[in-house]
C-alpha positions, 0 to 999 in steps of 0.5 A: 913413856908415862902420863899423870895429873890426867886433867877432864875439866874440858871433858863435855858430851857423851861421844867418843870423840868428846872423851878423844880430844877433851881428856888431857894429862902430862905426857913424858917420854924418857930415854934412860936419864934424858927426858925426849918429850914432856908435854904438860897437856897431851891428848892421851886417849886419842894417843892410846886409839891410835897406838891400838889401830896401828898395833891392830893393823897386820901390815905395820912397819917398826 
């Protein structure tokens, strides 16, 4: 899994939520050679607060 060309130009206000929803990059997920997802714009920091809350929460499944 990685992002890159992190894109801010949507980025308005100072709330957290602003900097969720608005912050956008190009999210692609590879398995080996194969390309499963590429997103040309991802919310990628509302992705990485959902990952810590579900790693966070003791009664996760895999």
């Amino acid at each position: 899994m990685t992002y890159d060309r992190l894109n801010t130009d949507e980025c308005r206000g100072a709330a957290r939520v602003d900097f969720l929803v608005s912050l956008d990059a190009r999210l692609r997920v590879v398995d080996g050679h194969v390309t499963v997802l590429d997103e040309p714009g991802f919310p990628v920091v509302e992705l990485a607060r959902s990952l810590l809350i579900w790693l966070g929460d003791p009664s996760r499944r895999d």
